[in-house]
N, C-alpha and C positions, 0 to 999 in steps of 0.2 A: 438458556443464555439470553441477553438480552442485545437485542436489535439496535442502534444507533442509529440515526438518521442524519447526514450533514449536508441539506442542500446551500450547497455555497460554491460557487465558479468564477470568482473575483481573480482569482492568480494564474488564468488563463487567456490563450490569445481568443479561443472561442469559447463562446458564452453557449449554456446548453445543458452542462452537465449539473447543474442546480435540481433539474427535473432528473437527471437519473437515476435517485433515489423511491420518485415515485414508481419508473418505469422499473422498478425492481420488486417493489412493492404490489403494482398490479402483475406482475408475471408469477406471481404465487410463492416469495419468497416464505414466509411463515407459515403456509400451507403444507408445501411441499417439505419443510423441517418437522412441521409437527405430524405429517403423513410415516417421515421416518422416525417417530418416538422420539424426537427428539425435544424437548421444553425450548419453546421461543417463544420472545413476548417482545413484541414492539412497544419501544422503548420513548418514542417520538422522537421532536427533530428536537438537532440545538437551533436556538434561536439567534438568528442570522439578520447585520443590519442589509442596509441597502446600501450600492454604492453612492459614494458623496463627488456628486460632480465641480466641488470647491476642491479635492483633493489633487492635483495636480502635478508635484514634486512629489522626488523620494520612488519608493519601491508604488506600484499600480495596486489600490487601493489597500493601502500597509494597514488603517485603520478599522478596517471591516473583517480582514485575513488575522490579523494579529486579539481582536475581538472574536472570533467562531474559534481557532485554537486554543484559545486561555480555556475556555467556556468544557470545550470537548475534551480536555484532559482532564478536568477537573469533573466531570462525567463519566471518564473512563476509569479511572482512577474508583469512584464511588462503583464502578460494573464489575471491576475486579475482586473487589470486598466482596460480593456475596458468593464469588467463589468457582465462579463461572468463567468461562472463557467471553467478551464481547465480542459480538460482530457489528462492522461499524461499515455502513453506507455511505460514501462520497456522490456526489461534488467530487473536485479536481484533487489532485494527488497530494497539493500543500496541506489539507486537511493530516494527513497521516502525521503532520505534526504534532497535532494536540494529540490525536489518538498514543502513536510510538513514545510520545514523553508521559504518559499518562503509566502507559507499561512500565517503563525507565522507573517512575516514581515507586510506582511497588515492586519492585524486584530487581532494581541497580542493575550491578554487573552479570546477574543471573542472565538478563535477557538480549537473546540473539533474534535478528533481520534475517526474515530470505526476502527480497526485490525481485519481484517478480512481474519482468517491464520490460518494453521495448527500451528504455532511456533509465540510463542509470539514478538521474535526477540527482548527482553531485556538481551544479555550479554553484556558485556563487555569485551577488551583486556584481561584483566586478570583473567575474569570468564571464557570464551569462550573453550569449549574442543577443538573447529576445528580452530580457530584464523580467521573464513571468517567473513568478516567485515558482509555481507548481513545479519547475526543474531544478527547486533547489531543496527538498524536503532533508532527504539524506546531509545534504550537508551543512543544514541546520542541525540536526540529531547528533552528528559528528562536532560540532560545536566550531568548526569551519570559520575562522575570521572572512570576514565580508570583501576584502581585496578592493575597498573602495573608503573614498573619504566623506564627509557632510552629511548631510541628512540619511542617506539610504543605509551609511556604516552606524551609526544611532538607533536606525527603526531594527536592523537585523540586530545590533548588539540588543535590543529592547527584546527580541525573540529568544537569544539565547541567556535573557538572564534570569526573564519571568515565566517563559514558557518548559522549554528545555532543563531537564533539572541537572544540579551542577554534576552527578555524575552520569557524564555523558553517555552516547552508545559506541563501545568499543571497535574501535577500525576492524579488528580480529573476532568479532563476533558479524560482522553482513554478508550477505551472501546476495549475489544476481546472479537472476537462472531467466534467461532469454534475451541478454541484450543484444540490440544489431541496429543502435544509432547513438554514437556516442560526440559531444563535442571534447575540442581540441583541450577545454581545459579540465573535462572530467579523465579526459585519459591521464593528461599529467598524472592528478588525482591517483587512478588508479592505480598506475606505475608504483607509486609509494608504499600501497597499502601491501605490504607481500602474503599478509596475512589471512586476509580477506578472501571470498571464495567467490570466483567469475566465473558465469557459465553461459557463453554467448550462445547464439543462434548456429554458428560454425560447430561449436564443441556440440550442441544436441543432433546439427546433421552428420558430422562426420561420427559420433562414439555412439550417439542412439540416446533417446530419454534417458530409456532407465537410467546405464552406467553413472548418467549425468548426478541423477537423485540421488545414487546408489554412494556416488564422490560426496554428493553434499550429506548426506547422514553420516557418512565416515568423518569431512571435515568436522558436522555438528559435535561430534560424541568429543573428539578432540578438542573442540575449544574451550569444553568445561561449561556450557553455559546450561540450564536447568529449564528455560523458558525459551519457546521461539512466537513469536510472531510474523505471521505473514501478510504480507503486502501486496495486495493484487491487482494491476491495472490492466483495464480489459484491454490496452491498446499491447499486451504480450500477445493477443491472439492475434491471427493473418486478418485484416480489413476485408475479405471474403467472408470471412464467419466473424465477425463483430464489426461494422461497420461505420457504427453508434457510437463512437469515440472521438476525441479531439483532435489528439495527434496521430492519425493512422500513419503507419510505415508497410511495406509489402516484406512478404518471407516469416511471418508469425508464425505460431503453435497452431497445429492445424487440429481439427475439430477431437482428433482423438489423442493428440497430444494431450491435450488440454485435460481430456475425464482420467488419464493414466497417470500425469503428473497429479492431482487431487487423491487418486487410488493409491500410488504408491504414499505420497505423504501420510496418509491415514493411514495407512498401515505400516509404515515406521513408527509413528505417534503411539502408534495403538501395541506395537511389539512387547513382549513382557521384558524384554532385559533394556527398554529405551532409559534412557537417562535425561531425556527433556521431554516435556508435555505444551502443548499449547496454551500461548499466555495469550493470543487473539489473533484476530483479524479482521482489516481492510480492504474493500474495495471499493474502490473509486473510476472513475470520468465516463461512466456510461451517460450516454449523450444523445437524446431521442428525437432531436433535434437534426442528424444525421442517421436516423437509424431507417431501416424496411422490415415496419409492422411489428416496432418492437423487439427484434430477435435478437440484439446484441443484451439485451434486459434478463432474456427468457433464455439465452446460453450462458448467462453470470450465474443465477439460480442454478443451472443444470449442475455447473462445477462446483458451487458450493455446499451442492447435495453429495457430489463426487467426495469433498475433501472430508464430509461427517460422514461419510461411508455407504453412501448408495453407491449397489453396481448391479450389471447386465441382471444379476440374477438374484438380488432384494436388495436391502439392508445388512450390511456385517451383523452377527452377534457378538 
């Protein structure tokens, strides 16, 4: 597989997560993959401008965010072709832009979203309280009118016509597995979607992990879709055990949530009668900048060793 690098944290209220790509990188991401047989090859960064302090109106820094997603779909897009699944490093969670439409382009309606977040990340320009692009990824990928007029409804239509490919990500193909902060207008939002598959923080305390995963593979097999990609912001884990994040919230995935959910996943994935296979994955806002000694960096690696199948007692065969 190959490795992605996107340090970029322009569509955030804190700056920070640009480096957490490195900090993933020195905690032995490629090591630890190739320790488990697994082929990884870092891939480098996309190349990211600076922000322009002329840029003032409109969406916060739309020319630098709208430049690092064209670049990284069009990279992910080329990572798919050889046949492998991407792993792709953030920077802030807008990034899963480029990444998720890069998927979209090779495999349309085949490909289903798990959101795997403390925040759903469906506002929009004109729902949005804080205006940070990074809580609106999903609802670009959704192809979401902007809910605003002049310039900021231009730069997001500019997203979803060049970036976003025109066959969208289906409402009935996403799935969120940990939410427990949502604003007033992503609920709307979600009200609508009946199809869509929501697994709050309530629903993993009150039914238990498992059952939760155990729902989302029964919803997957049902939606028909062939491809999943997963999407991983470290700020799903409790701010106790990843710290190193932008938006920390209290009541996360606590430290063995976190390696059971990757466990189970891989081994649904890996099941011989599965009907979907992993089309990639994201993870994004680790932020070392907030972090103690690195450990939100060096528990990203842990789980994504989890999700390609290390456990307590090796490597799956």
């Amino acid at each position: 597989m190959e490795v992605i690098v996107v340090p970029f944290d322009l569509c955030g209220k804190r700056l920070g997560s640009r480096l957490g790509p490195a900090a993933v990188r020195l905690a032995g991401l490629i090591k630890t993959l190739t320790e488990m047989g697994c082929t990884a090859t870092d891939a480098g960064d996309i190349p990211v401008q600076n922000a322009s302090e002329q840029e003032a109106k409109g969406l916060c820094s739309f020319s630098q965010a709208f430049d690092c997603v064209k670049k990284l779909k069009t990279r992910v897009v080329q990572s798919i072709a050889t046949g492998e699944p991407p792993l792709v490093i953030g920077g802030d969670h807008f990034t899963a832009v480029g990444a998720i439409s890069g998927a979209l382009e090779a495999y349309g309606s085949d490909l289903a979203l798990i959101w795997i977040d403390a925040h759903a990340d469906l506002n929009t320009p004109g729902s949005s309280p804080s205006g940070n692009m990074h809580g609106m990824p999903v609802a670009a990928l959704l192809g979401l009118p902007s809910g605003t007029d002049g310039l900021e409804d231009k730069q997001w239509s500019k997203v979803l016509d060049q970036v976003v490919p025109k066959t969208r990500l289906e409402a009935g193909h996403i799935a969120w597995l940990g939410l427990r902060e949502t604003d007033a207008g992503e609920q709307e939002v979600l009200k609508g979607i009946s199809n869509a598959f929501v697994s709050t923080m309530y629903d993993i305390d009150r039914y238990g992990l498992v059952q939760c995963v155990q729902n989302f593979d029964a919803w997957m097999r049902k939606s028909g879709a062939k491809k999943l990609w997963i999407s991983f912001d470290v700020d799903a884990l409790d701010p106790i055990l990843a710290p190193g994040t932008g938006t920390t919230v209290h009541g996360g995935l606590s430290y063995r949530e976190m390696h059971l959910l990757g466990e189970l996943l891989y081994e649904q994935m890996s099941a011989k009668d599965c009907p979907y296979q992993l089309a990639g994955l994201d993870l994004v806002e680790v932020n070392p900048l907030f972090d103690n000694n690195n450990a939100t960096a060096a528990t990203a690696v842990e789980w994504i060793a989890s999700l390609f199948g290390k456990t307590i007692l090796g490597v799956r065969k």
